[in-house]
OpenMM code with the backbone's topology and positions (N, CA, C; nanometers):
from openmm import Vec3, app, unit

residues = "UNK UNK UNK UNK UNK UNK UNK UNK UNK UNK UNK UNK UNK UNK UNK UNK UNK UNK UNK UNK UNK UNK UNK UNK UNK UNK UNK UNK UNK UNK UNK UNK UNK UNK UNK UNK UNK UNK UNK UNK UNK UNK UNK UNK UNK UNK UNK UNK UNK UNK UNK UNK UNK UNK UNK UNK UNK UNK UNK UNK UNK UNK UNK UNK UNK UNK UNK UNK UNK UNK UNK UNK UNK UNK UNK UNK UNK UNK UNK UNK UNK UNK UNK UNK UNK UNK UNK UNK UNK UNK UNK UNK UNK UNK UNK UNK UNK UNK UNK UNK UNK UNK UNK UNK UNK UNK UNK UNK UNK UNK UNK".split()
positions = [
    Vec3(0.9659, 7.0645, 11.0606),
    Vec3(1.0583, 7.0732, 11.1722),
    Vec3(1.0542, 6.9419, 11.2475),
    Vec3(1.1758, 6.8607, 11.2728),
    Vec3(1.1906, 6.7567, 11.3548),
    Vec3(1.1685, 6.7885, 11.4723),
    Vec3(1.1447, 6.6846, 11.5988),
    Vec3(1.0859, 6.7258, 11.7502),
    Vec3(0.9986, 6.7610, 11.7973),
    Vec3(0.9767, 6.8104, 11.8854),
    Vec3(0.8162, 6.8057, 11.9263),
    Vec3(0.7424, 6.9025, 11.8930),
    Vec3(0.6142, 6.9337, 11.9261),
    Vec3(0.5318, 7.0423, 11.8518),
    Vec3(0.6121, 7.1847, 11.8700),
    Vec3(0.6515, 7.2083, 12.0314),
    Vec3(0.6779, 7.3303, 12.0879),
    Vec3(0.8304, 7.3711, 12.0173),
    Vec3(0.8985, 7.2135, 12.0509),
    Vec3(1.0611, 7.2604, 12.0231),
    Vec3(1.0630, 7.1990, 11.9234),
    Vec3(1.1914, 7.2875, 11.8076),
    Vec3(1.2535, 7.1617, 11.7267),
    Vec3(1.3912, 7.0284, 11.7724),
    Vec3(1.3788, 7.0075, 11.7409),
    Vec3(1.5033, 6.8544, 11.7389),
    Vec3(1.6061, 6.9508, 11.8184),
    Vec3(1.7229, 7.0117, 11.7022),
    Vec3(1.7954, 7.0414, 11.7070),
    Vec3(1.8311, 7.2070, 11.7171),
    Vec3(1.9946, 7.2341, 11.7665),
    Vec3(1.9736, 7.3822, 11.7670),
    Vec3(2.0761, 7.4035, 11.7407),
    Vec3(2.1270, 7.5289, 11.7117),
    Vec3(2.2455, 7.5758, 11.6888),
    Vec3(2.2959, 7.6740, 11.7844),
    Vec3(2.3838, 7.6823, 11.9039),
    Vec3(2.4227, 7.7544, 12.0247),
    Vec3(2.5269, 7.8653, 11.9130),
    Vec3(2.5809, 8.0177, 11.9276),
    Vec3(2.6344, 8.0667, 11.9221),
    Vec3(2.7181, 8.1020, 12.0617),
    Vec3(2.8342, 8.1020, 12.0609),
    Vec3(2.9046, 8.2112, 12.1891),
    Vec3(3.0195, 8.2279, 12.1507),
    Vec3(3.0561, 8.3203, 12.1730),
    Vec3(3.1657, 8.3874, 12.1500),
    Vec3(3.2503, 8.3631, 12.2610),
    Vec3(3.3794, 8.3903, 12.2545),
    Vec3(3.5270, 8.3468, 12.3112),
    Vec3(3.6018, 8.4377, 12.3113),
    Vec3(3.7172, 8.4633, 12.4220),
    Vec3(3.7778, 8.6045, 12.4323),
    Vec3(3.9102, 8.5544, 12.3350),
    Vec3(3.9073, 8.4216, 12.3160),
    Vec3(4.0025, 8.4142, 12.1410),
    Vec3(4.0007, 8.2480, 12.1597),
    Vec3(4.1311, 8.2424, 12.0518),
    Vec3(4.0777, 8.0981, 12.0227),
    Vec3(4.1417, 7.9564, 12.1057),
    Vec3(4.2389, 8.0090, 12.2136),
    Vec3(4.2662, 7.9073, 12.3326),
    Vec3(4.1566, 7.8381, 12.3896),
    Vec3(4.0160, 7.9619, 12.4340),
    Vec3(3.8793, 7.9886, 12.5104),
    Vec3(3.8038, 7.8803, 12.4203),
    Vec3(3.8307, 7.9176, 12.3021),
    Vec3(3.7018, 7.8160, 12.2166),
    Vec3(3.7324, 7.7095, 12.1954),
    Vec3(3.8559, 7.6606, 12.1897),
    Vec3(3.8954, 7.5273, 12.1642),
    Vec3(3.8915, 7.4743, 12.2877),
    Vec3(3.9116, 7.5129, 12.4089),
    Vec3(3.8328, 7.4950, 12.5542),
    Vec3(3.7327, 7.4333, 12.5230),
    Vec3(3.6271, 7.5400, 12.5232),
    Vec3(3.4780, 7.5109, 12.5249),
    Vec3(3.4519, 7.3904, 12.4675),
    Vec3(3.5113, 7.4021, 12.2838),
    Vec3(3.4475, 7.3004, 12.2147),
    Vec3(3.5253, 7.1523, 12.2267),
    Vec3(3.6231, 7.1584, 12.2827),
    Vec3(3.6546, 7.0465, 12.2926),
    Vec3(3.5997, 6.9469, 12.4830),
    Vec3(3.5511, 7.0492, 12.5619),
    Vec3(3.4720, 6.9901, 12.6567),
    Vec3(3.3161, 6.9458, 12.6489),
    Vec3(3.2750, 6.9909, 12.5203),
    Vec3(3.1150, 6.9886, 12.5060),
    Vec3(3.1545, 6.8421, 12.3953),
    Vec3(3.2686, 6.8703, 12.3422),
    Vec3(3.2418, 6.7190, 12.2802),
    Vec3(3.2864, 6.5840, 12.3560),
    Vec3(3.3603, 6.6285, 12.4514),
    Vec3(3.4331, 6.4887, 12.5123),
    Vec3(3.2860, 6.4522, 12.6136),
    Vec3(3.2269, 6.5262, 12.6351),
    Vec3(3.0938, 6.5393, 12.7683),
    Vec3(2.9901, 6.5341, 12.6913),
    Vec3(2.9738, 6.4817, 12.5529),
    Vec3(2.8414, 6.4532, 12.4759),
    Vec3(2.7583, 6.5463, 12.4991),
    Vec3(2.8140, 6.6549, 12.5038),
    Vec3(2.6932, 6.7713, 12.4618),
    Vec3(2.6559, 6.8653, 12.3636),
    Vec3(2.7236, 6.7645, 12.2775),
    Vec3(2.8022, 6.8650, 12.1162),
    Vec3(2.8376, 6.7670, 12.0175),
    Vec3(2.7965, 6.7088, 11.9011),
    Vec3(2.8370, 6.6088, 11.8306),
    Vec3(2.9860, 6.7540, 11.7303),
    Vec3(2.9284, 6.8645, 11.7406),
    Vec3(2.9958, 6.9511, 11.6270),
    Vec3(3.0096, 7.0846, 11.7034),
    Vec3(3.1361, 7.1630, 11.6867),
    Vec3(3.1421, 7.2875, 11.6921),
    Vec3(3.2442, 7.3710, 11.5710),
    Vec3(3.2059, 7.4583, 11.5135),
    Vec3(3.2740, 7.5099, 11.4184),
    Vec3(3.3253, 7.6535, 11.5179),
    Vec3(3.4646, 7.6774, 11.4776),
    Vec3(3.5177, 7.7972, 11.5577),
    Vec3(3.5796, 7.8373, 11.4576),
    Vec3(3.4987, 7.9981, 11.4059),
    Vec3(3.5708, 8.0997, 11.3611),
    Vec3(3.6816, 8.1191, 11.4401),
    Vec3(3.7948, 8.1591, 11.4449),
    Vec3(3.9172, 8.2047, 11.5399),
    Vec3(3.9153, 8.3521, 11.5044),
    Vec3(3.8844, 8.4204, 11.4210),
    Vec3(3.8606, 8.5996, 11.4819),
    Vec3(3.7524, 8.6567, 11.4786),
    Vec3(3.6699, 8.6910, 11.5082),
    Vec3(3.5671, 8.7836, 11.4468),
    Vec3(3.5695, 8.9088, 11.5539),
    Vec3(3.5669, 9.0298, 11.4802),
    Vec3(3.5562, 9.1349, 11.5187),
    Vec3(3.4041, 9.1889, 11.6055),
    Vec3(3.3522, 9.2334, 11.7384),
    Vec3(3.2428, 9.2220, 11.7977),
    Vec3(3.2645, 9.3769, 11.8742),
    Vec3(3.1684, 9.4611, 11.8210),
    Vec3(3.1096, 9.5537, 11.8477),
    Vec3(2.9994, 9.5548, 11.9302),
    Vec3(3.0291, 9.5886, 12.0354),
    Vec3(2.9163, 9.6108, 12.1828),
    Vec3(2.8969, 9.6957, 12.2419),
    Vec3(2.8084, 9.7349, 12.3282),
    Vec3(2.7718, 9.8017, 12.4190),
    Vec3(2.8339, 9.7603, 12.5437),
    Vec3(2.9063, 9.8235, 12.6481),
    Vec3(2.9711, 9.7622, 12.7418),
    Vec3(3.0568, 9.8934, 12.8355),
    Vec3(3.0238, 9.9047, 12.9590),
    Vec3(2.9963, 9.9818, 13.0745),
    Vec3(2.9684, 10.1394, 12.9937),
    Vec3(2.9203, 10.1489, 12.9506),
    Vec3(2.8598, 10.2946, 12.8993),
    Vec3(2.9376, 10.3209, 12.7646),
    Vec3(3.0166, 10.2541, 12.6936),
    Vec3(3.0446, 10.2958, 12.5875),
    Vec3(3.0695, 10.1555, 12.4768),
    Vec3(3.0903, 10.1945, 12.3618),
    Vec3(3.1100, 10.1510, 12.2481),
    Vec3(3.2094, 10.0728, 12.2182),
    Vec3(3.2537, 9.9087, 12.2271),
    Vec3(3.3833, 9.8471, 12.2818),
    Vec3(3.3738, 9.7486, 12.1584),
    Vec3(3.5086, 9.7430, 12.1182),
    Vec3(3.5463, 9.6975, 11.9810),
    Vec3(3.6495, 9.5810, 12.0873),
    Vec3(3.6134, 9.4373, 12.0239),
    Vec3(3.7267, 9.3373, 12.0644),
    Vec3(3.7435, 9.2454, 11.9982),
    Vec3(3.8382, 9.1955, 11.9679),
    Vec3(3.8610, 9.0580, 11.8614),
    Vec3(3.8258, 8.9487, 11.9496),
    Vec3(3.7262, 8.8545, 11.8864),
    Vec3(3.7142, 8.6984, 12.0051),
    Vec3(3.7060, 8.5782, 11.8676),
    Vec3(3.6796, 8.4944, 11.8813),
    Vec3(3.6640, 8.3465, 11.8752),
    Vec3(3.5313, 8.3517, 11.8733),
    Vec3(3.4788, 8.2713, 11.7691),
    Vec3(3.3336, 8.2628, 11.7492),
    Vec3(3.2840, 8.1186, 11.7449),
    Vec3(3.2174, 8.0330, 11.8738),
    Vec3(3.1976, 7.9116, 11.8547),
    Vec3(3.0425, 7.9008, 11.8116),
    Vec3(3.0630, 7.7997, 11.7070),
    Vec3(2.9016, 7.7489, 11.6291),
    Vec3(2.8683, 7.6203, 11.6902),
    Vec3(2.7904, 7.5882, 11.7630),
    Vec3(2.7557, 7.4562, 11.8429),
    Vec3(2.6413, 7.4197, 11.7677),
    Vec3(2.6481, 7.2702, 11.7418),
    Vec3(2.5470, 7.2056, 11.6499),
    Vec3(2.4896, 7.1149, 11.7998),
    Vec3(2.3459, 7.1520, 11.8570),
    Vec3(2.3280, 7.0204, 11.9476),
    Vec3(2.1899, 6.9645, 11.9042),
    Vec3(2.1422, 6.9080, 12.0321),
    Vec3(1.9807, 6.9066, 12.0498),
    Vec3(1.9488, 7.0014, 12.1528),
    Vec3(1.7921, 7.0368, 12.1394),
    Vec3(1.7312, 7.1150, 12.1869),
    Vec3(1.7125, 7.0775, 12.3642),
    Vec3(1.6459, 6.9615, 12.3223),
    Vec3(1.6803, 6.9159, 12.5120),
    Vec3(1.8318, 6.9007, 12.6327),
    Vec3(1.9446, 6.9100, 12.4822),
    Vec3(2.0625, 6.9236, 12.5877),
    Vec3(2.0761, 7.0532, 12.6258),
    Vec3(2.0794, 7.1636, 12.5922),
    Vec3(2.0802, 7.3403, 12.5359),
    Vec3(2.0643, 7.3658, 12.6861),
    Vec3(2.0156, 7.3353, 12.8169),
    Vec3(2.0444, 7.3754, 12.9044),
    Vec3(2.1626, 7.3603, 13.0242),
    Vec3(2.2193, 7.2070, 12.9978),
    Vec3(2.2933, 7.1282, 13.0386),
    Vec3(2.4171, 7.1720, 12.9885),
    Vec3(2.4057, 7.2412, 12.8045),
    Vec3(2.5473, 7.3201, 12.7734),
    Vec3(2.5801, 7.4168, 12.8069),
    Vec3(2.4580, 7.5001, 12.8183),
    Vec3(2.4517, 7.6600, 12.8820),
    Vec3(2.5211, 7.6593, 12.9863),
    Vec3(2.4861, 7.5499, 13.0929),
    Vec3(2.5502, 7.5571, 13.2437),
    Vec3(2.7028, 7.5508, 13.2368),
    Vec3(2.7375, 7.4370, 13.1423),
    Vec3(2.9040, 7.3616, 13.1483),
    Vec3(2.9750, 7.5447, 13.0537),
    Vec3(2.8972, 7.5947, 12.9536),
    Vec3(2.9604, 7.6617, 12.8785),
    Vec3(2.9954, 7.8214, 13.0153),
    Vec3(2.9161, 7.8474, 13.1127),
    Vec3(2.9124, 7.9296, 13.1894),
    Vec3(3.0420, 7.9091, 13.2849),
    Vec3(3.0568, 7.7747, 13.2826),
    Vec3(3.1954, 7.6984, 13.4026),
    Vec3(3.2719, 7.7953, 13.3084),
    Vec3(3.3226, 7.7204, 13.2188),
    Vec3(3.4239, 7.7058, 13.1372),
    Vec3(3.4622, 7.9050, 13.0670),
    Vec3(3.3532, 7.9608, 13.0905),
    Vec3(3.4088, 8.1090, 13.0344),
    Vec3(3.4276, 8.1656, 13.0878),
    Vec3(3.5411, 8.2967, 13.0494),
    Vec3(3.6061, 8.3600, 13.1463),
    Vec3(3.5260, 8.5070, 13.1302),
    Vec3(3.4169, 8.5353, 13.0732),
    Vec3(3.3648, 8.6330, 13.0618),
    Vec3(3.2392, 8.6557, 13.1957),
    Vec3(3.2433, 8.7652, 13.2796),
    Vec3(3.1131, 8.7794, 13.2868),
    Vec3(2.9525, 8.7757, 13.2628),
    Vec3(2.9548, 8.8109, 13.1337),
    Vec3(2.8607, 8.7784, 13.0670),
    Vec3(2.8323, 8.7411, 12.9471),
    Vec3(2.9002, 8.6147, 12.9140),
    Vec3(2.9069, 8.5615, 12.7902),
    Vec3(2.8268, 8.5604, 12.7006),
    Vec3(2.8661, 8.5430, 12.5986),
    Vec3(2.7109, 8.5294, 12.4559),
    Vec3(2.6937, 8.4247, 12.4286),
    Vec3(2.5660, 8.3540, 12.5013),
    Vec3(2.5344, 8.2054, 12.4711),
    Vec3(2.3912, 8.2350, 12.3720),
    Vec3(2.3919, 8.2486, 12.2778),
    Vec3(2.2788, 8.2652, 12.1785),
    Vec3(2.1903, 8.0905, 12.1019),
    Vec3(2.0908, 8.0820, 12.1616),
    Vec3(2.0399, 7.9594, 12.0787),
    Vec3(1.8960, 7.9675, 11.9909),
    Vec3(1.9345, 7.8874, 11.8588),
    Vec3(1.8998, 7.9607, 11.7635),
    Vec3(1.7992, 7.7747, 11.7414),
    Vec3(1.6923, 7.7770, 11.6864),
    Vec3(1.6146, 7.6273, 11.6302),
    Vec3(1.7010, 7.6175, 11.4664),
    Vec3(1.7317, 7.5387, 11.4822),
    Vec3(1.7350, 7.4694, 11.3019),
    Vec3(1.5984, 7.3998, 11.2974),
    Vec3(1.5306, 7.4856, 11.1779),
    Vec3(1.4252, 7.4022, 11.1215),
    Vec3(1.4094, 7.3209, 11.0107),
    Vec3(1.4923, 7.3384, 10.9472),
    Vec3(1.5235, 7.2308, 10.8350),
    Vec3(1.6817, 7.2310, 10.7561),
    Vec3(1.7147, 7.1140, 10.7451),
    Vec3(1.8317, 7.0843, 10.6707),
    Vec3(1.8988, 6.9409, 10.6559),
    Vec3(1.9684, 6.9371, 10.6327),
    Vec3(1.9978, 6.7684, 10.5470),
    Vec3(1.9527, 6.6712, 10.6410),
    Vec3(1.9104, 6.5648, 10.5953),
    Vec3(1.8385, 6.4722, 10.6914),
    Vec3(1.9893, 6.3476, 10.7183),
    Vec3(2.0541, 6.3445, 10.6064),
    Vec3(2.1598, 6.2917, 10.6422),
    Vec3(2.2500, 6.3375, 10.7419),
    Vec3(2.2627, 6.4627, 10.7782),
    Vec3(2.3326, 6.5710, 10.8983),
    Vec3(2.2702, 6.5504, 10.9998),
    Vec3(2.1355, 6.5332, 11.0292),
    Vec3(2.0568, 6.5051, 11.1270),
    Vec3(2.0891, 6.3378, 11.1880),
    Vec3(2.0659, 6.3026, 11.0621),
    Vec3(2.0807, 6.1237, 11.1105),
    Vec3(2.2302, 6.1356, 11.2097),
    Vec3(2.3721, 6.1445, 11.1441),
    Vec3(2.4699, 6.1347, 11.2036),
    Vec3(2.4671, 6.1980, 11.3354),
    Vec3(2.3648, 6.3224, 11.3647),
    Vec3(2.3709, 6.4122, 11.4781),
    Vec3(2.3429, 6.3399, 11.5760),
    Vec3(2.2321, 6.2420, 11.5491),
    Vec3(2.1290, 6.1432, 11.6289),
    Vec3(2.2075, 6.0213, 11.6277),
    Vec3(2.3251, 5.9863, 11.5732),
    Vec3(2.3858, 5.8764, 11.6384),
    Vec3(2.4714, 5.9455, 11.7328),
    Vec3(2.5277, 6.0290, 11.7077),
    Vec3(2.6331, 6.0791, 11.8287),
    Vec3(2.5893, 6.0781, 11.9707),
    Vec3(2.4460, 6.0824, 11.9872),
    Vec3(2.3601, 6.0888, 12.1209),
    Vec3(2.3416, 5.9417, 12.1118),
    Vec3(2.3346, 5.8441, 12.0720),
    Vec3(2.2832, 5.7058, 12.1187),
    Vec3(2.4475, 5.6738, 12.1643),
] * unit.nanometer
topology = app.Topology()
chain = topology.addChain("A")
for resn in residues:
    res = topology.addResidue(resn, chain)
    for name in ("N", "CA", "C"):
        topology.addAtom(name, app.Element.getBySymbol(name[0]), res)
């Protein structure tokens, strides 16, 4: 694992979007604001929840955020501006290993 003992390098943010106007929002402010070299947006995915006492089926936008681990709080905040949900799904996940060439390019986007 790249980065320091505790954290790795890099991470992968999940959140979901109430469709795909919302995510192309998001991902296009996390990249103009260098807090995102990459975001991949499913535009439907179907999301089954728990939500005010019952069982709630909704179509959203599924954004995949490629960052670093030390920005992940700085996106959390901007991604909280920017959504129109109450309680959005900001999920962050460590990448522990994968192409070192993907990594390299990740690590120029931050210099």
């Amino acid at each position: 694992m790249s980065g320091s003992n505790e954290h790795p390098e890099f991470v992968v943010v999940f959140v979901t979007a109430s469709g795909l106007d919302e995510a192309k929002l998001i991902a296009q402010s996390l990249l103009k604001e260098k807090l995102a070299p990459c975001v991949s947006i499913m535009p439907q995915v179907l999301s089954t929840f728990w939500w005010d006492g019952a069982v709630q089926n909704e179509e959203e936008s599924l954004c995949i955020i490629k960052t670093r681990f030390i920005d992940f709080d700085r996106l959390k905040r901007r991604v909280l501006e920017l959504h129109s949900y109450d309680v959005p799904e900001i999920i962050c996940m460590p990448i522990l290993d994968g192409s070192e060439s993907y990594f390299c390019w990740m690590r120029d986007f931050f210099r």
